[in-house]
C-alpha positions as CSV (number, residue, x, y, z in Angstrom):
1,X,0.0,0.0,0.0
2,X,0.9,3.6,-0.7
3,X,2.1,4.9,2.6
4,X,1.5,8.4,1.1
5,X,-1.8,9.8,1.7
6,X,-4.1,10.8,-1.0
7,X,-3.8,14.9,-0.8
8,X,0.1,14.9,-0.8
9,X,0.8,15.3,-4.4
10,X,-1.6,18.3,-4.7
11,X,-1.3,22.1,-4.3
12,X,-5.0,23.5,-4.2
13,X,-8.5,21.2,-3.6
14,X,-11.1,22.5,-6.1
15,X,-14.2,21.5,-3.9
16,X,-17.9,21.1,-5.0
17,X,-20.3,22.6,-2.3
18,X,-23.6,20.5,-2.2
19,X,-23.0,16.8,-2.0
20,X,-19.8,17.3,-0.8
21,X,-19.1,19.7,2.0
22,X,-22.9,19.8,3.3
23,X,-26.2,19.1,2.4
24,X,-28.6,21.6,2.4
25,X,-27.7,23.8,5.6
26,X,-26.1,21.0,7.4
27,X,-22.6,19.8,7.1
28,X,-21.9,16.3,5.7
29,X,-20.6,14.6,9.1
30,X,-16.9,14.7,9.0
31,X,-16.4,17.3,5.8
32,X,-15.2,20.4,8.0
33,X,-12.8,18.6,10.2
34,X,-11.3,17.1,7.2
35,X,-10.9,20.4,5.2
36,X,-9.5,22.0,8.3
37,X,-6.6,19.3,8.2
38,X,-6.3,20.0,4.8
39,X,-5.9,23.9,4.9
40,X,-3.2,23.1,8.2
41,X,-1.2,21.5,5.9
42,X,-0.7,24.5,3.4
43,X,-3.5,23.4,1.3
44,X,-5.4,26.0,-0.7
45,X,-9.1,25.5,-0.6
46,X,-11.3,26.7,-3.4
47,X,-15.1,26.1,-3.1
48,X,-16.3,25.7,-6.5
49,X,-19.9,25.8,-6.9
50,X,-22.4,25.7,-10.4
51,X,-25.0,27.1,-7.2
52,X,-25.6,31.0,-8.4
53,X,-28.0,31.9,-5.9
54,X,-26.0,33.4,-3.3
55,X,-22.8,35.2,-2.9
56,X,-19.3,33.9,-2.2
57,X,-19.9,36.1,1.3
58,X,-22.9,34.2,2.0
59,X,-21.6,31.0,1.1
60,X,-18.2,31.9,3.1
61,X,-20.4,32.7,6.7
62,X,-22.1,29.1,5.6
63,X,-19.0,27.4,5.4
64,X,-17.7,29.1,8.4
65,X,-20.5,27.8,10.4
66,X,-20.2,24.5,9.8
67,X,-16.9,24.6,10.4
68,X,-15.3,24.7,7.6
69,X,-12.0,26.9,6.7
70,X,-13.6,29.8,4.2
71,X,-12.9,33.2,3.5
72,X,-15.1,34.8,0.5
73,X,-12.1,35.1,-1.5
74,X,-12.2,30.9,-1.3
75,X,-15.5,30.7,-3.1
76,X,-15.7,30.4,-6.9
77,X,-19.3,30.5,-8.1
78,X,-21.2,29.3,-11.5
79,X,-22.5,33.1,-11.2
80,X,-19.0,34.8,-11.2
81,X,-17.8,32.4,-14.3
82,X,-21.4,33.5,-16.0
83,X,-20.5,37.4,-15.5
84,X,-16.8,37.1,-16.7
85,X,-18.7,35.3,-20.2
86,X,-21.0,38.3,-20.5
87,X,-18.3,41.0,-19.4
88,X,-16.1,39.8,-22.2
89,X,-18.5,40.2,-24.8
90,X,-20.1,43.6,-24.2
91,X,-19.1,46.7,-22.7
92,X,-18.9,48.1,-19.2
93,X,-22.5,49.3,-18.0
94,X,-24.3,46.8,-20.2
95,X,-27.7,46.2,-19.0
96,X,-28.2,42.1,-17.8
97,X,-31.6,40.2,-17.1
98,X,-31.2,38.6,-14.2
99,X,-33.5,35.2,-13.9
100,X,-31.9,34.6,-10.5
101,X,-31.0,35.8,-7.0
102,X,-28.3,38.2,-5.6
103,X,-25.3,36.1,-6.0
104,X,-25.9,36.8,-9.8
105,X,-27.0,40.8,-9.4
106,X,-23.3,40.9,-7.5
107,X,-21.4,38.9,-9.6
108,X,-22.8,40.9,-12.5
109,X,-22.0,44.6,-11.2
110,X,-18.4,43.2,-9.9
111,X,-17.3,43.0,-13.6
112,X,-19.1,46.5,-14.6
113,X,-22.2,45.3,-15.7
114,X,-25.7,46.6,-14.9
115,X,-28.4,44.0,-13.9
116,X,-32.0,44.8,-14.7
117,X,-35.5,43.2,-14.5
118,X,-37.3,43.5,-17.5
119,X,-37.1,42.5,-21.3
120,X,-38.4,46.7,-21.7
121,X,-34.4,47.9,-20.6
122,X,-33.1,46.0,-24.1
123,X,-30.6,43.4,-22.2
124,X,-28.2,42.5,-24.0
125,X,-27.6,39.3,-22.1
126,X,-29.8,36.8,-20.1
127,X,-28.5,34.9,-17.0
128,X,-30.3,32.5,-15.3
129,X,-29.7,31.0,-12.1
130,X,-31.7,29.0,-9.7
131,X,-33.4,30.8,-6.4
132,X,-35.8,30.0,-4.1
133,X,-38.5,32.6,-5.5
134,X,-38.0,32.4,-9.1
135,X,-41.2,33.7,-10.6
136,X,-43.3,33.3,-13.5
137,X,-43.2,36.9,-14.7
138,X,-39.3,37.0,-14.2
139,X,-39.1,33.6,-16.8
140,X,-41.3,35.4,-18.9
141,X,-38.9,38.7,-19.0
142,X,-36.3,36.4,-19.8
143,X,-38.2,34.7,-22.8
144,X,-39.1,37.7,-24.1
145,X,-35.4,39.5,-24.0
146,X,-33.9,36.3,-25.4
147,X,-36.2,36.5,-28.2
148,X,-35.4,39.7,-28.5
149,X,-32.0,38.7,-29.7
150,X,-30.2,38.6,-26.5
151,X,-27.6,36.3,-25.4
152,X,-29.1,33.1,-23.0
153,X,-26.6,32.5,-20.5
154,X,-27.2,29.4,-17.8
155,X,-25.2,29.7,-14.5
156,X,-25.2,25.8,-14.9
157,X,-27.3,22.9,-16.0
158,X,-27.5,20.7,-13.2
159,X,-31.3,18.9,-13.9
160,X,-31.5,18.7,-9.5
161,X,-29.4,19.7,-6.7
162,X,-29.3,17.5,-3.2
163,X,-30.7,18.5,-0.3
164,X,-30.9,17.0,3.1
165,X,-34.8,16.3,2.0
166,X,-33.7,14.6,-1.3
167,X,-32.7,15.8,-4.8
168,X,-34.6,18.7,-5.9
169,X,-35.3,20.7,-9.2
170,X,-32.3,22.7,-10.4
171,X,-31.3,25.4,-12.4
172,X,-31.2,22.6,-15.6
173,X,-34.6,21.9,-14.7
174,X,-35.6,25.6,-14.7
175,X,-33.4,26.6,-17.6
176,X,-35.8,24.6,-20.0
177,X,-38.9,26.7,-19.8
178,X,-36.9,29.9,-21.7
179,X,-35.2,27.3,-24.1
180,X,-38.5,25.7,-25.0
181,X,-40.4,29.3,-25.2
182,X,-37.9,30.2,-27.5
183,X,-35.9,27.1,-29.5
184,X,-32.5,28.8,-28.1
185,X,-30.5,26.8,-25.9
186,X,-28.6,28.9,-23.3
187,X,-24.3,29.2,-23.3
188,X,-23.5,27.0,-19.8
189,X,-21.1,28.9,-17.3
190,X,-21.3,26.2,-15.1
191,X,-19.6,22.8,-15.1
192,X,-18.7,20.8,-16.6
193,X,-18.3,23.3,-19.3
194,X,-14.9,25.5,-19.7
195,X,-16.1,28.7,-18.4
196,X,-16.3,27.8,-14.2
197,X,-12.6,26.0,-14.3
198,X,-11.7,28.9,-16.2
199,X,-13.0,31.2,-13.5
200,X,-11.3,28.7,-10.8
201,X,-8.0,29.1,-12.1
202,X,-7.8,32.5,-12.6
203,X,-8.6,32.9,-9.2
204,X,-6.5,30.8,-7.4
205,X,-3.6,30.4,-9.9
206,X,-3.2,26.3,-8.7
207,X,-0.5,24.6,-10.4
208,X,-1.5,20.7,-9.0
209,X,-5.0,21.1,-8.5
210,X,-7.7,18.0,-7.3
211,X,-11.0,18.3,-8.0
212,X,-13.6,17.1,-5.5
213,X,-17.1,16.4,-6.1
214,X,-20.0,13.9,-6.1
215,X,-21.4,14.2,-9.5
216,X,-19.9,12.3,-12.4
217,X,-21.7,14.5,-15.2
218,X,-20.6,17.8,-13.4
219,X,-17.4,17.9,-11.4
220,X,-15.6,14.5,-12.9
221,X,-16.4,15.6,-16.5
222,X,-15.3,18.8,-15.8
223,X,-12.1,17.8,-14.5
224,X,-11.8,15.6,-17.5
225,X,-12.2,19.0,-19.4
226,X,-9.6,20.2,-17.8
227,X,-7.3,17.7,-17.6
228,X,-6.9,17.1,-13.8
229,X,-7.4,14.7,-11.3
230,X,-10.2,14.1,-9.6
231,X,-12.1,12.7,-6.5
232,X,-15.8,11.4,-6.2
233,X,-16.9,11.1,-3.0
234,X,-20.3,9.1,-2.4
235,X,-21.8,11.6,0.1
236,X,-24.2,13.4,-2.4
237,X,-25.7,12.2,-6.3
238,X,-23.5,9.6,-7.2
239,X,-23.9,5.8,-6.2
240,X,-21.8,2.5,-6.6
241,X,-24.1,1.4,-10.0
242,X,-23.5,5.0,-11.2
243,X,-19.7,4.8,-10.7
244,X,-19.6,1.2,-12.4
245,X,-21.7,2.0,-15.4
246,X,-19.9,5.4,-16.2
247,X,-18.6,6.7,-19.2
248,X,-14.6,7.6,-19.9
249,X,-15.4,11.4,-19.1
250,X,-17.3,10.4,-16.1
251,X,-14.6,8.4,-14.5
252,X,-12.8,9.6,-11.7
253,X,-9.0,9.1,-11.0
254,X,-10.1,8.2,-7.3
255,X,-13.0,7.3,-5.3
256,X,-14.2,7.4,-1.6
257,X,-16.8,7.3,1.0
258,X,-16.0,10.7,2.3
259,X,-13.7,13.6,2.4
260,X,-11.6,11.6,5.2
261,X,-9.8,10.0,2.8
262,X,-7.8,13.0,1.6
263,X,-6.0,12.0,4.7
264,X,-5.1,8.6,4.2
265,X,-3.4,6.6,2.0
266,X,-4.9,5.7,-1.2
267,X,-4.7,1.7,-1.5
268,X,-3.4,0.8,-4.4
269,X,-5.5,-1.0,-7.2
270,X,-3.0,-3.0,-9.2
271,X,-3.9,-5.5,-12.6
272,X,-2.9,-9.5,-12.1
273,X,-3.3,-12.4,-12.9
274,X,-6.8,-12.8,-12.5
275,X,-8.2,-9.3,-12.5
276,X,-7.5,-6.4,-10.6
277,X,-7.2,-6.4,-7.2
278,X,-7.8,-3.5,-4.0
279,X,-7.1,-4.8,-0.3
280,X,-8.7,-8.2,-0.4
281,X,-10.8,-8.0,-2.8
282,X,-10.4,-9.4,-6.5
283,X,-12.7,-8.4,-9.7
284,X,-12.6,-9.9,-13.5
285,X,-14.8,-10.1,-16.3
286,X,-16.0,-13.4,-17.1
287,X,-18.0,-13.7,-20.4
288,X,-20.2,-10.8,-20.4
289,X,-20.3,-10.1,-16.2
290,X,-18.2,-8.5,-13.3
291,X,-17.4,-11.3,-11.2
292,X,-16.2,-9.9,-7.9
293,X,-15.1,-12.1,-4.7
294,X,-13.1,-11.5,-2.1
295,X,-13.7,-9.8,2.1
296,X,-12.9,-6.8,3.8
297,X,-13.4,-3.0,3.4
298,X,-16.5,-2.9,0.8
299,X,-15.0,0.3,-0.9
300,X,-11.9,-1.6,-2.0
301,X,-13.9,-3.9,-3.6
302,X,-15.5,-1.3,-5.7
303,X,-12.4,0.0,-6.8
304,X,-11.2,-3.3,-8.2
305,X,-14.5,-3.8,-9.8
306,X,-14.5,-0.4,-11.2
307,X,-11.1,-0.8,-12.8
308,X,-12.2,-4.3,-14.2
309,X,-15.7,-2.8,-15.6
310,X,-14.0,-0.5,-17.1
311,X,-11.0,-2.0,-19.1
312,X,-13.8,-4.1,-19.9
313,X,-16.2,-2.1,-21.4
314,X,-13.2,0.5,-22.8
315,X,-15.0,3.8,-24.3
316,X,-18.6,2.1,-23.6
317,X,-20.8,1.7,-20.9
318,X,-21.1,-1.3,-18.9
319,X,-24.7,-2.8,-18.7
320,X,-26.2,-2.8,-15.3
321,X,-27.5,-6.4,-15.5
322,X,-23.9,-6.9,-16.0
323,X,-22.6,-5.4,-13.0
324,X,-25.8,-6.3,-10.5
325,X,-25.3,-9.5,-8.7
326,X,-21.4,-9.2,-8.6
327,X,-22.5,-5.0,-6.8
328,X,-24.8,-6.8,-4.9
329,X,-22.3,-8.3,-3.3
330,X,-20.3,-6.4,-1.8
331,X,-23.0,-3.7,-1.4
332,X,-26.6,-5.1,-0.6
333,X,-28.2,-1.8,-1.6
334,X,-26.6,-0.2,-5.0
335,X,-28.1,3.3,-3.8
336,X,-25.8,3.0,0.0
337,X,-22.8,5.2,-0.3
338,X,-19.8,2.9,-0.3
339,X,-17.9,2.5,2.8
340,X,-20.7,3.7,5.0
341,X,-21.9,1.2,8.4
342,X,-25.6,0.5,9.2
């Protein structure tokens, strides 16, 4: 085993926020004690969020409250990446239509740029963002400016967003009512598009950075965009079946139960003779199905069965009847973050 631990070869932790740090308003147990480690050891953290709805202030006295290490100048948001995009296309003092809440209105007059209401001030631009009250007559502004001719910009396009209650509706969700008003699909800020990692390394000028998240069609494909490493931890969206059955973009260069494993080492998951093996565990392909035996810490043997599945399968995606009774194995319930005891 690697007697390094997982964090050592990185300068800066590029950290999604929901899913990862807390859920909802409540810290995901463990996540501030572990960051606080982190930022002891000369780590830079940057919270990276595709959330728009607040500022990086708001988001900092969150983080802060919980625990966590944060300063605003830590937070990186989906809005700020979404007002750089309009800032370098039009003028200083250019009039925005803001489908959102403040963290976009800020974000927006930080680069020079003046947020308005309605479709009557001739926006040139359209952001949207999710927030709490987004009404009717705002999407309806927004439909009629981009109609207008001006430019539809998304914060992001996550479809829902986890909360402590469950996934809910998010701004992907809400985005579709001006696309399918008008036929125009928005420019995305967010990730995994270039625009947010962009926006992150500007900001924190990271030479090694990691990426951390918990959603394999946002943060893992975005750090594939970017060509970095990255970690998915199973405290948010993503579940073992996902992780299994994911496409080369979507695959992350690590996996783990929680952000307590930036601390230790990472165990090694090495090809041999009969498949790869992680810890005690062993997984192959056999015909046209993961076979996976072995005992001992569950998440190990999801990391040899990933690494089987997916030499396996190669650019492809592996079927889930494939995958099922050898997943079923090591983790009776396919939706139970990895690693975690009942």
């Amino acid at each position: 085993m690697n007697t390094n631990t997982l964090i050592d070869p990185y300068d800066t932790l590029l950290l999604d926020l929901d899913g990862v740090v807390y859920l909802g308003r409540e810290a995901v147990p463990g996540a501030p004690e572990s960051l606080r480690e982190a930022a002891e050891r000369g780590v830079r953290l940057a919270y990276v969020t595709n959330n728009a709805s607040r500022t990086p202030a708001a988001i900092a006295q969150h983080l802060s409250a919980l625990g966590a290490p944060a300063t605003a100048e830590d937070v990186v948001t989906s809005a700020q990446a979404a007002a750089r995009l309009v800032a370098e296309r039009f003028g200083p003092g250019a009039p925005v239509l803001v489908v959102g809440g403040m963290g976009l209105r800020v974000a927006l007059r930080a680069h020079g740029l003046r947020p308005v209401s309605t479709a009557l001030d001739a926006p040139v631009a359209v952001v949207q963002g999710i927030a709490p009250d987004l009404s009717y007559g705002l999407l309806a502004e927004g439909a009629l400016a981009v109609r207008n001719g001006a430019l539809f910009v998304a914060a992001n396009a996550d479809a829902t967003m986890p909360t402590g209650r469950g996934e809910l509706p998010g701004n992907g969700a809400m985005v579709r009512v001006i696309a399918t008003a008008t036929g125009v699909e928005p420019v995305v800020a967010g990730k995994p598009e270039p625009p947010l990692h962009r926006e992150s390394m500007l900001r924190t000028g990271s030479r090694r950075p990691l990426v951390v998240g918990d959603r394999l069609d946002t943060d893992i494909e975005g750090a594939t965009n970017a060509g970095v490493d990255s970690l998915l931890v199973l405290t948010g969206v993503a579940t073992p079946l996902d992780l299994l059955t994911a496409e080369p973009r979507h695959r992350p260069t690590y996996v783990a139960a929680d952000l307590a494993a930036l601390h230790l080492p990472y165990p090694e998951v090495r090809r041999t003779g009969r498949g790869w093996a992680c810890q005690g565990w062993t997984a192959r392909w056999e015909g046209d199905a993961l076979a996976l035996e072995g005992a001992g810490e569950p998440l190990d043997g999801l990391r040899a069965a990933s690494a089987a599945t997916w030499e396996a399968v190669g650019e492809e995606r592996a079927d889930e009847d494939a995958i099922k009774t050898a997943l079923d194995a090591v983790l009776p319930s396919r939706n139970r973050p990895a690693g975690t005891a009942r």
